[in-house]
C-alpha positions as CSV (number, residue, x, y, z in Angstrom):
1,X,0.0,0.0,0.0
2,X,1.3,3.5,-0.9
3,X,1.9,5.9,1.8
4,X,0.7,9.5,0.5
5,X,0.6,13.0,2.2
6,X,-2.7,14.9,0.7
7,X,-4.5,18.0,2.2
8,X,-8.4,16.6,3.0
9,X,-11.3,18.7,4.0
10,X,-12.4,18.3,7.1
11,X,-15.5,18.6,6.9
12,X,-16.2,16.3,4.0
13,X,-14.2,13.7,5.6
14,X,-16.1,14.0,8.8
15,X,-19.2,13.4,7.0
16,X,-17.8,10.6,4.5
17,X,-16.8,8.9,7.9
18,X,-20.3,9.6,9.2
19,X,-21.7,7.6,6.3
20,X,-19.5,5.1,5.8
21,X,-19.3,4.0,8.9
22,X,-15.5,4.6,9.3
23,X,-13.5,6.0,12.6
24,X,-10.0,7.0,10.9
25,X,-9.0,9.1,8.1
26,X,-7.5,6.1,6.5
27,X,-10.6,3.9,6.5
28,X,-12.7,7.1,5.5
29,X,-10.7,7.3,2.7
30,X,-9.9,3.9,1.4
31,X,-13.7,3.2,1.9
32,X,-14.8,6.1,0.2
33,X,-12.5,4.6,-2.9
34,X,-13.8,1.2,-2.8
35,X,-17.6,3.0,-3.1
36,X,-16.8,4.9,-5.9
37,X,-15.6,2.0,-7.4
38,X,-18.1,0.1,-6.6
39,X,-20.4,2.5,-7.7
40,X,-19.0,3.1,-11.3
41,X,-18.9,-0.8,-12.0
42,X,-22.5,-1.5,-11.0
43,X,-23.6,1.5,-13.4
44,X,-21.4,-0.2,-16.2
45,X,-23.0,-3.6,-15.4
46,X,-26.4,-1.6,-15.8
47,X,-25.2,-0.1,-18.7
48,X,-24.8,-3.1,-20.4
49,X,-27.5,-5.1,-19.5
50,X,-30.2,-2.5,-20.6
51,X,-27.6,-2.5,-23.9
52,X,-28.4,-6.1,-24.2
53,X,-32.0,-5.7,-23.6
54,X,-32.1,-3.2,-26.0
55,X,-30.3,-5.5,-28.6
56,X,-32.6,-9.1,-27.6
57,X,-29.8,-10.3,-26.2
58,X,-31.8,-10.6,-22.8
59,X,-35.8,-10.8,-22.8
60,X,-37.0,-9.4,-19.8
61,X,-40.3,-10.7,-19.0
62,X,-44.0,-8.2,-19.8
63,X,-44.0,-7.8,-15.8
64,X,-40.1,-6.8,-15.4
65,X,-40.8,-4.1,-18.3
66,X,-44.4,-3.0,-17.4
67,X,-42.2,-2.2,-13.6
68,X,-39.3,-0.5,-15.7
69,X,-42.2,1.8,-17.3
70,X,-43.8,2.4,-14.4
71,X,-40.7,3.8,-12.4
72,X,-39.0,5.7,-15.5
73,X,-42.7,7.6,-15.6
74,X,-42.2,8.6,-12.0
């Protein structure tokens, strides 16, 4: 693991902490990486299974897209 001097603003950090759960500045940071992460791949993964949808690739049943209508009308 790389050791790194940055300047961090407190206040963000605090919060961050507060929402992940986290009592250090090197857990606050190291889990607010992993989210972001985690984040971007799940919204890939989405990306590409509505691509796939979109291409027949995947047939979602009438329920699963009647439910997808429903909350993009919302």
């Amino acid at each position: 693991m790389a050791r790194t001097v940055v300047d961090l603003d407190d206040a963000a950090l605090a919060e961050a902490a507060r929402y992940l759960g986290t009592t250090t500045k090197k857990d606050t940071v190291n889990a607010a990486l992993r989210e972001i992460i985690d984040r971007r791949r799940r919204a890939e993964a989405i990306a590409r299974m509505r691509a796939m949808v979109a291409t027949g690739e995947i047939d979602l049943p009438e329920t699963e897209l009647a439910r997808q209508g429903n909350e993009s009308a919302a």
